[in-house]
KETOR-605322 format. One record per residue (C-alpha): y, x, z. Coordinates in steps of 0.1 Angstrom, whole numbers, always signed. Example, Ala and Ser with C-alpha at 12.3 -4.5 7.8 and 13.67 -1.06 7.14 Angstrom:
residues 2
- north / east / up
- -45 / +123 / +78 $
- -11 / +137 / +71 $
This chain:
residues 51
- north / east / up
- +991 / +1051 / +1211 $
- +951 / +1054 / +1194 $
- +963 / +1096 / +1192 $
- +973 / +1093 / +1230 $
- +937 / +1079 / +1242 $
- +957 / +1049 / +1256 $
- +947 / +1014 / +1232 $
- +942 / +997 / +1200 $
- +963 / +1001 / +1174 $
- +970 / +984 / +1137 $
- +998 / +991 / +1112 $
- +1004 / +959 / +1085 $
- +1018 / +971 / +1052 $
- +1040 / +944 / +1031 $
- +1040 / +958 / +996 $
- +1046 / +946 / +964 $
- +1026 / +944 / +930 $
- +1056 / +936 / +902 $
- +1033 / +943 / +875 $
- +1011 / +917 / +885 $
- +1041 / +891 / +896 $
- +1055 / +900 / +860 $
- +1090 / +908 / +880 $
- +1113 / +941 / +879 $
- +1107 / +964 / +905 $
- +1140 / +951 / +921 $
- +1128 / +916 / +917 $
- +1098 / +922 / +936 $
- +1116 / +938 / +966 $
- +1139 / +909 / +969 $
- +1113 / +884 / +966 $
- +1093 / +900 / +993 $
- +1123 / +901 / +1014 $
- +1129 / +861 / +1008 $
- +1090 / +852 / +1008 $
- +1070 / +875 / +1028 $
- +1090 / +894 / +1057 $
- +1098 / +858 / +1070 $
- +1060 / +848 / +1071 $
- +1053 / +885 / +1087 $
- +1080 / +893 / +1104 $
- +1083 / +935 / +1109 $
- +1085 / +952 / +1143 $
- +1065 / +964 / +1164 $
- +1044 / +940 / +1188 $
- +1025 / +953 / +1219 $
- +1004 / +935 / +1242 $
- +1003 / +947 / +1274 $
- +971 / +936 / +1297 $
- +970 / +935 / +1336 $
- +949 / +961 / +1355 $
């Protein structure tokens, strides 16, 4: 949409760090899918204004 001239946009990132959680790398990913994607739900969100 920014590349198209026609709004604003953002892209969140969820990632993980299992080195620093001291988890497995498949730990990680299911703990971000229990924890995180619930709190920050993924899709895309557009807000359209009038005029």
């Amino acid at each position: 949409m920014q590349m198209q001239k026609k709004g604003f946009t953002m892209v969140e990132i969820l990632s993980t760090c299992p080195t620093n959680w001291g988890l497995s790398p498949l730990e990680a990913l299911t703990w971000l899918e229990e924890n995180m994607i619930p709190y920050y739900p993924l899709g895309e969100f557009v807000v359209k204004e009038d005029g």
